[in-house]
C-alpha angles and dihedrals in degrees: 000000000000116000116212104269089057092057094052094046092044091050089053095052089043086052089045086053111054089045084049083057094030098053089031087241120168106195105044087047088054088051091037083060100034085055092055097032086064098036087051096040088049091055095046096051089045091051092051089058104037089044091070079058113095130159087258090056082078138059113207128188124175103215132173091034125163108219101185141027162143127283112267088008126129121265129185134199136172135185122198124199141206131191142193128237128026100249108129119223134155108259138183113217101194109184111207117246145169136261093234095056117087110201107228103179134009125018130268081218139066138168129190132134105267109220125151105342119122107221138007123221127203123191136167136151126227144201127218120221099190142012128271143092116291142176126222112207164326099210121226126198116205107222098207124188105229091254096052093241101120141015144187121201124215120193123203130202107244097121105146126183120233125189114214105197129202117284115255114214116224093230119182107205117208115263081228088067090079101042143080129241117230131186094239125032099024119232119017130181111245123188107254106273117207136170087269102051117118128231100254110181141310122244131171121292122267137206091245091050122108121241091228094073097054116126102224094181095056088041119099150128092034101304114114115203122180129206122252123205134210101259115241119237092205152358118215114231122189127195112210106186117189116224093195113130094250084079099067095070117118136058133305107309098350096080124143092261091040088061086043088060098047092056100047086051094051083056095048095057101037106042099061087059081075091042095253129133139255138199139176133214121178108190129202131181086283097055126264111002098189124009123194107184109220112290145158134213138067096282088053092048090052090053094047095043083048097060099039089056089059097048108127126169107253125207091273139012132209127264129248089253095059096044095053094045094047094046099067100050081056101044111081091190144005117316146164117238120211098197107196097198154132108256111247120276085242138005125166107157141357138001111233108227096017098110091050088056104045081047089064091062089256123144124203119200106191115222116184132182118247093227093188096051097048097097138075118254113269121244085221108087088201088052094045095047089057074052097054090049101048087047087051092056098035085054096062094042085048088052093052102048097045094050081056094053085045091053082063104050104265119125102228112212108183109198131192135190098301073070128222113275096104095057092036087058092047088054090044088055097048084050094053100047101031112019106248128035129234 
């Protein structure tokens, strides 16, 4: 095949040509065919040599690949190619990759003439800028004649997958978070209470101790006691991620169901350090696509990092109903739900199945996604004053629906592109200490 430099060079020798014919003009018509006589004869003869190349003329092997990893983290990969015979000939090698991947360091391509090595090698590290599942490859090599004039393209099978995750915040909580605040003696460590903890014992009253447990009906005639619980070994979380459309807004890698992620993976990491335990439920317009039951442990937290990494809005989501009626048939005991997705378009009065599942014990925390504020502002004043607009009315539809959910019971937490692990891990504090958030 002709590149783009033959068949200019080949258009100019026909032109030359046909005026060389149309003025009778002998030495221009001897230039003219001498012009195509060479490019043809160079073609030929590059297609005579190229021809004996086949795909099974290399041998290709991705090696040093990194298969998984974190958003915005470094990646490397590396494919290493063989070949038969000893003919030398200029060649392109052009490794497939995604949009989403920056190269940092090295080259996906690579161009030499290829004489009597043995082997090339291509390397190059990446970095991901958002979280899927992607595939690196296939590998071409970009057979060239010498002059640049033609070109034949073989294409090797090296594709490999790599699953970028979620990235995880190192977030260092307050000590504060899990203590108690007395009037006396300032902070003050307290057991986890939960919904399921049991009444212990009372004792007299100490100075650590916070006001809140005293006990005012046993106390009399001067002597103060306080209850003391069973302390809880764990509380049950559990991550329930929409895959409706309407979490895809937002820009490259900061979408609603980006920030979602995030969030379910922050949990993920930080709530087995207090010995509670976390799930995970992605659902999609069917009903729940993948289901992790509340777990702790590395193994659990790979498999959770693993499919949130492969969360991808589908064409539809479910609706509140179904998720609330699905999620207590699954839960074995009480749990708190965190629930990453759109409001419903209206609401108005109850949920159905939502008695059945606060009966259980269960609690639901609502987390939406501020569509309007999902995206970064735009450099167009024209364009960020529509914006501005949009954001104005979707605040006030986003207010009304959720009054109405909060009516019902359900703490309604709107997030934006900033994300919600701040206010997730806020919630996840008040849980641990108290029992249910606010």
């Amino acid at each position: 095949m002709l590149t783009t430099r033959g068949w200019a060079l080949l258009g100019a020798a026909v032109g030359g040509l046909l005026l060389a014919v149309f003025t009778l003009n002998l030495l221009p018509m001897a230039i003219a065919l001498f012009a195509v006589g060479f490019v043809g004869a160079e073609v030929l003869a590059f297609e005579g040599t190229a021809r004996r190349l086949a795909p099974g003329s290399f041998a290709a092997e991705r090696t040093d690949h990194t298969g998984r990893l974190h958003a915005d983290g470094l990646g490397a990969t590396a494919v290493r190619i063989r070949r038969t015979g000893d003919r030398p000939f200029y060649l392109r090698v052009e490794d497939s990759t995604p949009t989403v991947f920056e190269v940092v360091e090295g080259s996906p391509r690579l161009e030499t003439w290829w004489s009597d090595q043995e082997s090339l090698t291509l390397g190059y590290v990446f970095r991901a800028r958002t979280r899927g599942e992607f595939t690196i490859g296939p590998t071409e090599i970009v057979l060239q004649d010498p002059l640049g004039l033609a070109f034949r393209r073989i294409r090797l099978a090296t594709a490999a997958s790599v699953l970028v995750s979620p990235a995880a915040p190192e977030v260092s909580l307050r000590r504060s978070a899990f203590r108690l605040t007395t009037q006396t003696m300032g902070f003050t460590p307290v057991a986890r209470r939960g919904y399921g903890t049991e009444f212990r014992s009372l004792r007299p009253y100490q100075l650590d101790d916070d006001y809140r447990t005293i006990s005012w009906r046993r106390s009399q005639g001067g002597s103060l006691f306080v209850r003391e619980f069973e302390q809880e070994s764990r509380q049950d979380f559990l991550v329930v991620i929409s895959l409706a459309p309407e979490m895809a807004a937002g820009d490259l890698g900061e979408t609603a169901l980006d920030r979602a992620c995030e969030a379910g993976m922050l949990l993920a990491t930080y709530a087995p350090r207090g010995g509670d335990r976390v799930g995970l439920l992605l659902a999609g317009p069917q009903g729940p696509e993948t289901y992790l039951p509340p777990d702790r442990g590395s193994f659990h937290a790979l498999k959770m990092s693993e499919a949130l990494g492969r969360a991808m809005p589908k064409s539809a989501g479910p609706t509140l109903d179904s998720l609330i009626r699905v999620l207590p048939v699954r839960l074995r005991q009480p749990t708190h739900v965190f629930l990453f997705a759109p409001l419903p378009a209206q609401i108005t009065g109850p949920v159905s199945g939502l008695g059945t599942f606060l009966q259980g014990g269960h609690r639901l925390y609502y987390f939406p996604p501020d569509t309007a504020r999902m995206y970064a502002p735009f450099a167009d004043p024209t364009a960020q004053a529509y914006l501005d607009r949009a954001v104005v009315e979707e605040g006030r539809r986003t207010r009304e629906r959720q009054r109405v959910l909060e009516r019902l019971g359900i703490l309604v937490a709107p997030y934006d592109r900033e994300g919600a692990g701040s206010r997730l891990l806020s919630l996840y504090q008040q849980i641990h200490v108290w029992g249910v958030g606010r």
